[in-house]
DOBAGU-549933 format. One record per residue (C-alpha): residue number from 0; residue in three letters; x, y, z. Coordinates in nm, 3 decimals, always signed. Example, Ala and Ser with C-alpha at 12.3 -4.5 7.8 and 13.67 -1.06 7.14 Angstrom:
2
{kolnu = 0 | vomar = ALA | east = +1.230 | north = -0.450 | up = +0.780}
{kolnu = 1 | vomar = SER | east = +1.367 | north = -0.106 | up = +0.714}
end
This chain:
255
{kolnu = 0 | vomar = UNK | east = -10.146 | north = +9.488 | up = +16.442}
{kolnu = 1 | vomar = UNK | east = -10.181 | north = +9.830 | up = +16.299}
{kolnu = 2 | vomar = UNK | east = -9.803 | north = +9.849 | up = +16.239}
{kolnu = 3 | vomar = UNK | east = -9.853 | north = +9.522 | up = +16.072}
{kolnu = 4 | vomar = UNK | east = -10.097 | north = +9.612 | up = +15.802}
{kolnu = 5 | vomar = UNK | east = -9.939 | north = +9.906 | up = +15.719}
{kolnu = 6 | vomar = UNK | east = -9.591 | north = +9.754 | up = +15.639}
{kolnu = 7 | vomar = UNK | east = -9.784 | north = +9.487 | up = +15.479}
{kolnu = 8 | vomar = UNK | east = -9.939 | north = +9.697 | up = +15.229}
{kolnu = 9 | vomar = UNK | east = -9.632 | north = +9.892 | up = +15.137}
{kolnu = 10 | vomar = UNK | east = -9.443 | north = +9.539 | up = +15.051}
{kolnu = 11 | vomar = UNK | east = -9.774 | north = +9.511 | up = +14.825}
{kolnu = 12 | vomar = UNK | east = -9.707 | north = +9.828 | up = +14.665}
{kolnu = 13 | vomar = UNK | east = -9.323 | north = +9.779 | up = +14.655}
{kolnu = 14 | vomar = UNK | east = -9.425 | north = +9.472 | up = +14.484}
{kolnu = 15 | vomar = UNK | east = -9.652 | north = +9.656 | up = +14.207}
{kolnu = 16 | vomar = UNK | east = -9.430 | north = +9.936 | up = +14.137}
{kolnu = 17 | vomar = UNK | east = -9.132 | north = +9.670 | up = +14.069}
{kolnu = 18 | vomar = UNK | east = -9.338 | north = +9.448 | up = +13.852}
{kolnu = 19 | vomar = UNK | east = -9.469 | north = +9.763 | up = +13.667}
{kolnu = 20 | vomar = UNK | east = -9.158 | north = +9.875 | up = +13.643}
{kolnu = 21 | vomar = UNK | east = -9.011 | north = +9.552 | up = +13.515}
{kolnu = 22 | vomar = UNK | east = -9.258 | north = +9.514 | up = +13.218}
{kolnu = 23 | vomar = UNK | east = -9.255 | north = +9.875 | up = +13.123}
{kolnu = 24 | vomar = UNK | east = -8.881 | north = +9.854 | up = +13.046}
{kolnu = 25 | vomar = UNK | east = -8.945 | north = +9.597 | up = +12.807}
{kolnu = 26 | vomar = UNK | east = -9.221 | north = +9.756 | up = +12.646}
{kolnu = 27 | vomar = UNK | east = -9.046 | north = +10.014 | up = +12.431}
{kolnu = 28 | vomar = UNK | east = -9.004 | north = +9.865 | up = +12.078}
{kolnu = 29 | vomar = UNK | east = -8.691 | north = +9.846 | up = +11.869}
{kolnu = 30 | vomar = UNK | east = -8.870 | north = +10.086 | up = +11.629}
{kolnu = 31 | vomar = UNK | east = -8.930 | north = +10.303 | up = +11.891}
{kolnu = 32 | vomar = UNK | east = -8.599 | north = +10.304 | up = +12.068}
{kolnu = 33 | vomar = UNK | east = -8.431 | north = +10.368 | up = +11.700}
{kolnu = 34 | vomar = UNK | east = -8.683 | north = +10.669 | up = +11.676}
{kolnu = 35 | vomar = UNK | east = -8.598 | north = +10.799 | up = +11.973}
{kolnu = 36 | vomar = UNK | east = -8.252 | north = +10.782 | up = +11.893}
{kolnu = 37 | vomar = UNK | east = -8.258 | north = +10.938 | up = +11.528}
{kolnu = 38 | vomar = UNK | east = -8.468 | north = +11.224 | up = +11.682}
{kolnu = 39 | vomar = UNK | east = -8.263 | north = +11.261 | up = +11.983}
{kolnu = 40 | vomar = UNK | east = -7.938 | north = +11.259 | up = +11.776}
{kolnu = 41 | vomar = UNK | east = -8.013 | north = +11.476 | up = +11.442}
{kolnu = 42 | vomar = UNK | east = -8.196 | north = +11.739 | up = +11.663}
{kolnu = 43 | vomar = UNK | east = -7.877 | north = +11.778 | up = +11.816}
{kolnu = 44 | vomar = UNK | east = -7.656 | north = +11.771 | up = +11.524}
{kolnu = 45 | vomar = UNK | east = -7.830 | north = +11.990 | up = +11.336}
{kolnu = 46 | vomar = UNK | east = -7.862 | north = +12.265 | up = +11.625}
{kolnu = 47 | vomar = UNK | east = -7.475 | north = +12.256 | up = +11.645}
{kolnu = 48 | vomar = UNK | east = -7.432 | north = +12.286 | up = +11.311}
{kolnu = 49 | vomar = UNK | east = -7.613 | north = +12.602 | up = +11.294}
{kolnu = 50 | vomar = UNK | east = -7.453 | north = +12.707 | up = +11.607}
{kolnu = 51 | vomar = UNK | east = -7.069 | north = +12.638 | up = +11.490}
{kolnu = 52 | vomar = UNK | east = -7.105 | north = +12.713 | up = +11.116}
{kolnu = 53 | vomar = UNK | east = -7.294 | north = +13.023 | up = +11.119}
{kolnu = 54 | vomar = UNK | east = -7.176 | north = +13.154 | up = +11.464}
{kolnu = 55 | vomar = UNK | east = -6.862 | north = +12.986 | up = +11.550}
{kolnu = 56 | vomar = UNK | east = -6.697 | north = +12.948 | up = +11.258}
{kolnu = 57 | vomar = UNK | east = -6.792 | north = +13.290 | up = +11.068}
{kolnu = 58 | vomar = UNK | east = -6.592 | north = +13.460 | up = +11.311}
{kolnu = 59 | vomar = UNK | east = -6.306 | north = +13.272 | up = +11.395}
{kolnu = 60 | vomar = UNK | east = -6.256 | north = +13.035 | up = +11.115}
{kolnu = 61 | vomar = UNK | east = -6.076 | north = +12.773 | up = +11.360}
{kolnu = 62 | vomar = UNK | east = -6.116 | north = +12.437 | up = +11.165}
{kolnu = 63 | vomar = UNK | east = -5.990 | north = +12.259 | up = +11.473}
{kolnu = 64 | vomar = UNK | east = -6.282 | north = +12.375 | up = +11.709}
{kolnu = 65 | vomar = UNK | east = -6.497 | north = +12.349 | up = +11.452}
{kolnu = 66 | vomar = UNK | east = -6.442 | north = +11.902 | up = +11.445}
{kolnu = 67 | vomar = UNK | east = -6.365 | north = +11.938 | up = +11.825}
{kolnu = 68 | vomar = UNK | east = -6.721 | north = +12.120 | up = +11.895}
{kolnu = 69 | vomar = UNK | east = -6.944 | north = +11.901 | up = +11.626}
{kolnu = 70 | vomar = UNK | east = -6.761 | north = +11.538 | up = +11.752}
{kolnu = 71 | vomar = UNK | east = -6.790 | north = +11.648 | up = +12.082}
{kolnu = 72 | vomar = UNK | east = -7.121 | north = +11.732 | up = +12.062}
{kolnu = 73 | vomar = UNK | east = -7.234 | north = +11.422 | up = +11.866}
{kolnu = 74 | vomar = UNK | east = -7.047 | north = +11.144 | up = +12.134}
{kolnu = 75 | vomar = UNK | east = -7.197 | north = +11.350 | up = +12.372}
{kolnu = 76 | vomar = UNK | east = -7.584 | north = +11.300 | up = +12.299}
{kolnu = 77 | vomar = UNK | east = -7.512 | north = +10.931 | up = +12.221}
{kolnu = 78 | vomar = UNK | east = -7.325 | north = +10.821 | up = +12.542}
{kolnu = 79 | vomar = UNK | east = -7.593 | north = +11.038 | up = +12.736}
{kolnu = 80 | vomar = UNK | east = -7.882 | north = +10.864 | up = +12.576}
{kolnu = 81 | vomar = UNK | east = -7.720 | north = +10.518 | up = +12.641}
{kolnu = 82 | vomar = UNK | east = -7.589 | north = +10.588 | up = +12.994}
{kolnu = 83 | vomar = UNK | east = -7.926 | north = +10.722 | up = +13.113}
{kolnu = 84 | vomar = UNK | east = -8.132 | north = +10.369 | up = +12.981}
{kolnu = 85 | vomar = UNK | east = -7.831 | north = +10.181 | up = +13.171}
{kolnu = 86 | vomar = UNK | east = -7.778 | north = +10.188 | up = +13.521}
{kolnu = 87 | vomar = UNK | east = -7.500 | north = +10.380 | up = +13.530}
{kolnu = 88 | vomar = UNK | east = -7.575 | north = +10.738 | up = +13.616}
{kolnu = 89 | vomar = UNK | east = -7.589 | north = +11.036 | up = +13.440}
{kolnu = 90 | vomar = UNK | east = -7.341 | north = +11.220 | up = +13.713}
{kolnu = 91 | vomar = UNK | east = -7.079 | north = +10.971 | up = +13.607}
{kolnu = 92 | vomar = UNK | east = -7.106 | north = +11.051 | up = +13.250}
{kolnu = 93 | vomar = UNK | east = -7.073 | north = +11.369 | up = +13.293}
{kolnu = 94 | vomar = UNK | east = -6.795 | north = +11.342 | up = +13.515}
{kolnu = 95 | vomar = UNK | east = -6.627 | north = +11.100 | up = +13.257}
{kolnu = 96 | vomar = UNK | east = -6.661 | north = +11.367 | up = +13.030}
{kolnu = 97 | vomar = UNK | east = -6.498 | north = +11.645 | up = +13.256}
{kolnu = 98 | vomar = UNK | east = -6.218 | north = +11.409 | up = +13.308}
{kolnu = 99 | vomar = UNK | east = -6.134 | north = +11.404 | up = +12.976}
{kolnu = 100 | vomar = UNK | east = -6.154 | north = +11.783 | up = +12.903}
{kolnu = 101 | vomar = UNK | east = -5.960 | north = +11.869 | up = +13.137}
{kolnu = 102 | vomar = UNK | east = -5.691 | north = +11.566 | up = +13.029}
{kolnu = 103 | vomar = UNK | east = -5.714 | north = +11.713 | up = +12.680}
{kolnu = 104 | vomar = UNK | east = -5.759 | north = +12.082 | up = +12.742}
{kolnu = 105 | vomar = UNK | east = -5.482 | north = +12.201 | up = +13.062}
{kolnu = 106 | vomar = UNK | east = -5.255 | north = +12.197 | up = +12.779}
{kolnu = 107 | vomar = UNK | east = -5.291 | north = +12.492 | up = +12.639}
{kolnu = 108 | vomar = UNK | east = -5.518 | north = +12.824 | up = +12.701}
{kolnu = 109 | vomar = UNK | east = -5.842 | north = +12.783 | up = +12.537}
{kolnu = 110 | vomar = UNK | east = -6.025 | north = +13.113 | up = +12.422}
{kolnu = 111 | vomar = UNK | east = -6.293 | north = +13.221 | up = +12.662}
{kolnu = 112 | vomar = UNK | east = -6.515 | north = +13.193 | up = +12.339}
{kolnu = 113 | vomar = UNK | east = -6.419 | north = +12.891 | up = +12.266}
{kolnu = 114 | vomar = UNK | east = -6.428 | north = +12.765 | up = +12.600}
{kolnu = 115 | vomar = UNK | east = -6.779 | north = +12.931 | up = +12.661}
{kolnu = 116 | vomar = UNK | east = -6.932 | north = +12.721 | up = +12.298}
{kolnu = 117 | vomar = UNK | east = -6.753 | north = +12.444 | up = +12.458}
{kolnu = 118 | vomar = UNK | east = -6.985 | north = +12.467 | up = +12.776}
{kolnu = 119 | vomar = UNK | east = -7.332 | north = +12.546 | up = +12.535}
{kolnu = 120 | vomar = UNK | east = -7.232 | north = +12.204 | up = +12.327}
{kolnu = 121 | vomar = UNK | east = -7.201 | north = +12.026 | up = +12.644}
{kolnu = 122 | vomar = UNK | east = -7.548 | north = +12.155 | up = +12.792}
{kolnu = 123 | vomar = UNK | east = -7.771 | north = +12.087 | up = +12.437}
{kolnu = 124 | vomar = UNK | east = -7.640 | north = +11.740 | up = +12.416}
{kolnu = 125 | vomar = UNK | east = -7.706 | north = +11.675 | up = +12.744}
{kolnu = 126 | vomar = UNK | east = -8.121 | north = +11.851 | up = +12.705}
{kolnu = 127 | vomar = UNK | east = -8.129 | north = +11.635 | up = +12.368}
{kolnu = 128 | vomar = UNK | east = -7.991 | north = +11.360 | up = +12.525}
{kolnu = 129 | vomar = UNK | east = -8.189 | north = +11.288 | up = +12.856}
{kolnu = 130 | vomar = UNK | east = -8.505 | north = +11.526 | up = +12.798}
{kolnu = 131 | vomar = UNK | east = -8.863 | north = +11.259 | up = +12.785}
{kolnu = 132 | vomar = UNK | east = -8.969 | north = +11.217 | up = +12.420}
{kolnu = 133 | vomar = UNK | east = -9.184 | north = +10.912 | up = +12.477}
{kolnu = 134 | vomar = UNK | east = -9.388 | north = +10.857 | up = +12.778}
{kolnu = 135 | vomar = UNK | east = -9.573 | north = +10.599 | up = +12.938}
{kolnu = 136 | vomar = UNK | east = -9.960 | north = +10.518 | up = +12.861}
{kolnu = 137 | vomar = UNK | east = -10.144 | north = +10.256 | up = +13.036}
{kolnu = 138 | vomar = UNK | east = -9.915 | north = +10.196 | up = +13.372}
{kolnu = 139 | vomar = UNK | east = -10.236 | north = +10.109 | up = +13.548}
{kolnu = 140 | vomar = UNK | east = -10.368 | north = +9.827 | up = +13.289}
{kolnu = 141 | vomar = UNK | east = -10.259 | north = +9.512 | up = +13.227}
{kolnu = 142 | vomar = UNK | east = -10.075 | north = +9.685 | up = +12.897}
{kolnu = 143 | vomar = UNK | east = -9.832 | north = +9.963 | up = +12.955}
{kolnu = 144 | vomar = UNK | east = -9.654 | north = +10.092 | up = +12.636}
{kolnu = 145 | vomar = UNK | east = -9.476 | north = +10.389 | up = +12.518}
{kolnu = 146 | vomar = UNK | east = -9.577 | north = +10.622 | up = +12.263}
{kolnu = 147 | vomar = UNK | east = -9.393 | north = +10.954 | up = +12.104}
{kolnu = 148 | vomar = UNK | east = -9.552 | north = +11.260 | up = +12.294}
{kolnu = 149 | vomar = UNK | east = -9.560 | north = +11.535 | up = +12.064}
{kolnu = 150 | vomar = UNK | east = -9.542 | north = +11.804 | up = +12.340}
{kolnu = 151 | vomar = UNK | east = -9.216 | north = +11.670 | up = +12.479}
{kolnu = 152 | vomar = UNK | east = -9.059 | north = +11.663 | up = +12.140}
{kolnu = 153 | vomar = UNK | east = -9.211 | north = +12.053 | up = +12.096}
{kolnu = 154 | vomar = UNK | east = -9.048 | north = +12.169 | up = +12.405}
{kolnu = 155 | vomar = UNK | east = -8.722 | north = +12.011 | up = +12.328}
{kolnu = 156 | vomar = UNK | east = -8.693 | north = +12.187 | up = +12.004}
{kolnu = 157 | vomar = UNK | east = -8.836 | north = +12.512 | up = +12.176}
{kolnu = 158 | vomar = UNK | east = -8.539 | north = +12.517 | up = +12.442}
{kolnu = 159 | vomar = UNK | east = -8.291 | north = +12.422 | up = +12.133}
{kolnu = 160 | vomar = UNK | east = -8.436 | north = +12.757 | up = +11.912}
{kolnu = 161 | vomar = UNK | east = -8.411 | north = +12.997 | up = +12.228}
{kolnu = 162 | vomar = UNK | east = -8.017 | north = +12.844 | up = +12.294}
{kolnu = 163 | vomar = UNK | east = -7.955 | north = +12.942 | up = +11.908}
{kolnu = 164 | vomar = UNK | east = -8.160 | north = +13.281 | up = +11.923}
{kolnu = 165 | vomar = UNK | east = -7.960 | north = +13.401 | up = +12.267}
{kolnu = 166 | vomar = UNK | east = -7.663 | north = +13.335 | up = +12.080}
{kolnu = 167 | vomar = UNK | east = -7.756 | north = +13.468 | up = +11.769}
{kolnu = 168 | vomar = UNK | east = -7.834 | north = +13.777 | up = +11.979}
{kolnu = 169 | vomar = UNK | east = -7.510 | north = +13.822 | up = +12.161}
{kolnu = 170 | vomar = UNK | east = -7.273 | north = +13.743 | up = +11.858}
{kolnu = 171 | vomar = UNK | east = -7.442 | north = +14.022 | up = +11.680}
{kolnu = 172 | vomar = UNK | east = -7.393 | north = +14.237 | up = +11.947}
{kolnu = 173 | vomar = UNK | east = -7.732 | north = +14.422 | up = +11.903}
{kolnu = 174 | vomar = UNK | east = -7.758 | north = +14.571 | up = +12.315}
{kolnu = 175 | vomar = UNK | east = -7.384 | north = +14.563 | up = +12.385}
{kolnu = 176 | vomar = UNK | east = -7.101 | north = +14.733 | up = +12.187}
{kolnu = 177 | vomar = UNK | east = -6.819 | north = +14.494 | up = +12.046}
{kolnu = 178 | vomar = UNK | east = -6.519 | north = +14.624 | up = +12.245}
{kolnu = 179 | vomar = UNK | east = -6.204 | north = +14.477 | up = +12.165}
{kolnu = 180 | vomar = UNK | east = -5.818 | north = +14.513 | up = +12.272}
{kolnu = 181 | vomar = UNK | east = -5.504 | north = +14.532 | up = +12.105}
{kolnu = 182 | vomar = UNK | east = -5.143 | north = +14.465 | up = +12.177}
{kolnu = 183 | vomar = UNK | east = -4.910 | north = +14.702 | up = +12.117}
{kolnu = 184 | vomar = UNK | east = -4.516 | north = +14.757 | up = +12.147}
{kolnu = 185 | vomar = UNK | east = -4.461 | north = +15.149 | up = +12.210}
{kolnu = 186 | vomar = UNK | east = -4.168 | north = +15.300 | up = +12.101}
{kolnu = 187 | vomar = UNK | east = -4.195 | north = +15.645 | up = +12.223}
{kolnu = 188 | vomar = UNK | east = -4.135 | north = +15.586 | up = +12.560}
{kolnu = 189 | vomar = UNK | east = -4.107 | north = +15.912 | up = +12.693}
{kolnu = 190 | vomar = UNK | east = -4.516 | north = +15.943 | up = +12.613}
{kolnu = 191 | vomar = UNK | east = -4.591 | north = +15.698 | up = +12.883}
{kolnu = 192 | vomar = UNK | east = -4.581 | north = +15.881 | up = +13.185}
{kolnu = 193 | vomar = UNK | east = -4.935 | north = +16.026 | up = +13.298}
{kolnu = 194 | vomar = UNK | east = -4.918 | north = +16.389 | up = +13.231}
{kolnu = 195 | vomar = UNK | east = -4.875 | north = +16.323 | up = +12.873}
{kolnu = 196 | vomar = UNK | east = -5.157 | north = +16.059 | up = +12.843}
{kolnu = 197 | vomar = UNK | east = -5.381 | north = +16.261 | up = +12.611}
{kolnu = 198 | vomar = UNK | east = -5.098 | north = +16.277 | up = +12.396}
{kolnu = 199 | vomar = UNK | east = -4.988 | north = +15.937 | up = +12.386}
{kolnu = 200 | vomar = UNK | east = -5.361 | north = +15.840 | up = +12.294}
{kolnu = 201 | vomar = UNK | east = -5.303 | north = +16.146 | up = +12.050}
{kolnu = 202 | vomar = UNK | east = -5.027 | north = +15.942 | up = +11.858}
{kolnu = 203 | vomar = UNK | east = -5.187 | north = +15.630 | up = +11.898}
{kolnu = 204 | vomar = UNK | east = -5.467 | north = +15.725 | up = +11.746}
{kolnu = 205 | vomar = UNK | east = -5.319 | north = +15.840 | up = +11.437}
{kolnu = 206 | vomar = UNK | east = -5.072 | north = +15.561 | up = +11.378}
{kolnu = 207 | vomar = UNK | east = -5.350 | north = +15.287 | up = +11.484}
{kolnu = 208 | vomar = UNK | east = -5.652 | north = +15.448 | up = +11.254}
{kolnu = 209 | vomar = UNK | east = -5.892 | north = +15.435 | up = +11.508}
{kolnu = 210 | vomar = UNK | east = -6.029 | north = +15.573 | up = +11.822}
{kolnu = 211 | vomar = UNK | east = -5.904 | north = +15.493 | up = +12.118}
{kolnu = 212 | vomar = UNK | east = -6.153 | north = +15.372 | up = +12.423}
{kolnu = 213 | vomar = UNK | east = -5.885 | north = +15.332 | up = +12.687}
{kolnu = 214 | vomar = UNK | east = -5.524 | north = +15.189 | up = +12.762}
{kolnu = 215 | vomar = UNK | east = -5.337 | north = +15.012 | up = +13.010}
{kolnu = 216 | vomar = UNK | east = -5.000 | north = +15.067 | up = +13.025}
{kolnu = 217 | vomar = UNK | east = -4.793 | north = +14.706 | up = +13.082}
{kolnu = 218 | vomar = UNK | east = -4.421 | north = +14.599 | up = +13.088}
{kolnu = 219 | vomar = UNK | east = -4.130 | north = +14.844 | up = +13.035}
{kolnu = 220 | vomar = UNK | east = -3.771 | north = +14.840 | up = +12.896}
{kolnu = 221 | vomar = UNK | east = -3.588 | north = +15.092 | up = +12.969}
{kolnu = 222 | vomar = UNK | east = -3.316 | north = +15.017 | up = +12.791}
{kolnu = 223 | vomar = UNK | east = -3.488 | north = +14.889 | up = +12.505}
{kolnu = 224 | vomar = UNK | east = -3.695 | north = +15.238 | up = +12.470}
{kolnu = 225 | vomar = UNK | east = -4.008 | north = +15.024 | up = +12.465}
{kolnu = 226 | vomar = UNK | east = -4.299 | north = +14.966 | up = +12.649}
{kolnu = 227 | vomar = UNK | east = -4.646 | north = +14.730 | up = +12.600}
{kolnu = 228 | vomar = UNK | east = -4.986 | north = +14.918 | up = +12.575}
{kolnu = 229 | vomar = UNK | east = -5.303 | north = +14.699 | up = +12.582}
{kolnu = 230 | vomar = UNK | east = -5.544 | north = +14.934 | up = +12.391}
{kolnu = 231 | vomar = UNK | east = -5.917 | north = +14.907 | up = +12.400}
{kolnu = 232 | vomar = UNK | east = -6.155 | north = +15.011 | up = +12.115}
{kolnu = 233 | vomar = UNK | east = -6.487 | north = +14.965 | up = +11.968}
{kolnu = 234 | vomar = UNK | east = -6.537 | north = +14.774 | up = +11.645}
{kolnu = 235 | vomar = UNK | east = -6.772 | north = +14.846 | up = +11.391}
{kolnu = 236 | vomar = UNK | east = -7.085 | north = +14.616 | up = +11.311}
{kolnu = 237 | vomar = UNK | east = -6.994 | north = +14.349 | up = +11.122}
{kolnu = 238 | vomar = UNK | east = -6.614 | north = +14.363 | up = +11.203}
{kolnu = 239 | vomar = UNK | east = -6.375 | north = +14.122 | up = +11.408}
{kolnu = 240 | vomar = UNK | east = -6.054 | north = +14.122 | up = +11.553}
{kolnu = 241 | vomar = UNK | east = -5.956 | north = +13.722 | up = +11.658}
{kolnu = 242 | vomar = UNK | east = -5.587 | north = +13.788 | up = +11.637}
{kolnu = 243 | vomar = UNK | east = -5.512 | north = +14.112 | up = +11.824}
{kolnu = 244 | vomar = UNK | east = -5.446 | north = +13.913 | up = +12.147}
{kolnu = 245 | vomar = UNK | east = -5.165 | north = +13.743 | up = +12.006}
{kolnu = 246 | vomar = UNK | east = -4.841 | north = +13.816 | up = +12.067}
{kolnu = 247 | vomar = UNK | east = -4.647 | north = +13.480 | up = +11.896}
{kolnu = 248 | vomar = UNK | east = -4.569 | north = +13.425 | up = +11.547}
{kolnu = 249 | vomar = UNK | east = -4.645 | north = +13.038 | up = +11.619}
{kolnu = 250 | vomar = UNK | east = -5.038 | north = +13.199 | up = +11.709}
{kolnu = 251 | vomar = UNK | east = -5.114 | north = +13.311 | up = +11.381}
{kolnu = 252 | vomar = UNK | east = -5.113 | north = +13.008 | up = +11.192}
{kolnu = 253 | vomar = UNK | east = -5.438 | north = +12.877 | up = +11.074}
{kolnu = 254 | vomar = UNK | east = -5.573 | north = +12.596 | up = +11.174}
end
């Protein structure tokens, strides 16, 4: 009889908690679902413009990541926002999503940078997409509604500013050194063996302009006289070197 009651009550609150739930869906406005939206959407789009224009873009002037990050971003936040008030869930969106990067993008070698803004684009539109802006007020009366919580909307835009300031941090390179690399075709061959290292960084010091961190010594022709160095240096504040990985004419075209 015990056993009884308590499944009995449980049905009861099964039945509360779906008849709450069924008239609190209903109760956010149009106005309010629009406001939502607009919030949800230019928050976003204006944090990734900041993010590509004045981070992305200053350094690597790549029109084509530039749409592919800002389109991205904005399908993103919408198709998050829409999926997560549907019943289909989040995980598939996201895996949707992951589908079609890697449909689109195990074509060619994306840029660790690129790939790494790629991944930050991805995780704000997903926090301005499915963070709580509104919340529910009343669940307990006979009159549940939703109204804008201020806080919610506070620490959404909080978590936005310390994504921009962590990258504002590393691009400037303010606690780390900005240590690049550079391709080079050696023609002094004989300068490649280890007991004349000093030397060869001696030379390639003088013909490059600048000092030399370290080197790696890659493939050899012999019968070309020629060999590849990979040389590693530190750049100055304020300078950048996008193109010294690239070894193709076809590479340096701008996009």
């Amino acid at each position: 009889m015990i056993q009884t009651d308590i499944l009995g009550d449980y049905n009861i609150a099964d039945e509360e908690v779906f008849d709450v739930q069924t008239i609190t869906d209903a109760m956010m406005t149009t106005g309010q679902s629009l406001t939502e939206l607009g919030i949800r959407f230019l928050l976003n789009l204006v944090v990734c413009w900041i993010l590509v224009q004045f981070f992305y873009y200053r350094k690597s002037r790549r029109r084509d990541y530039y749409f592919t990050f800002m389109a991205f971003s904005s399908a993103m936040v919408l198709l998050l926002y829409m999926m997560g008030n549907a019943e289909v869930g989040v995980g598939l969106t996201l895996g949707l999503f992951a589908i079609f990067g890697v449909i689109r993008y195990r074509t060619e070698t994306v840029p660790i940078r690129e790939m790494t803004y790629l991944f930050v684009i991805i995780a704000l539109a997903a926090l301005n997409g499915l963070s709580p802006i509104y919340h529910l007020v009343g669940a307990a009366s006979d009159a549940p509604h939703y109204v804008l919580n201020p806080g919610s909307v506070a620490i959404t835009v909080l978590a936005n500013l310390l994504v921009v300031v962590l990258i504002w941090v590393l691009e400037s390179g303010r606690f780390l050194a900005h240590t690049s690399t550079k391709l080079v075709l050696y023609d002094r061959i004989e300068m490649i063996v280890p007991e004349r290292r000093a030397e060869l960084i001696d030379d390639l010091q003088k013909r490059l302009g600048f000092k030399i961190d370290n080197l790696e010594i890659g493939h050899v022709d012999f019968l070309k006289d020629a060999a590849f160095i990979k040389v590693y240096y530190t750049l100055e504040k304020g300078q950048v070197a996008s193109i010294d990985q690239l070894t193709k004419a076809k590479d340096f075209v701008e996009q």
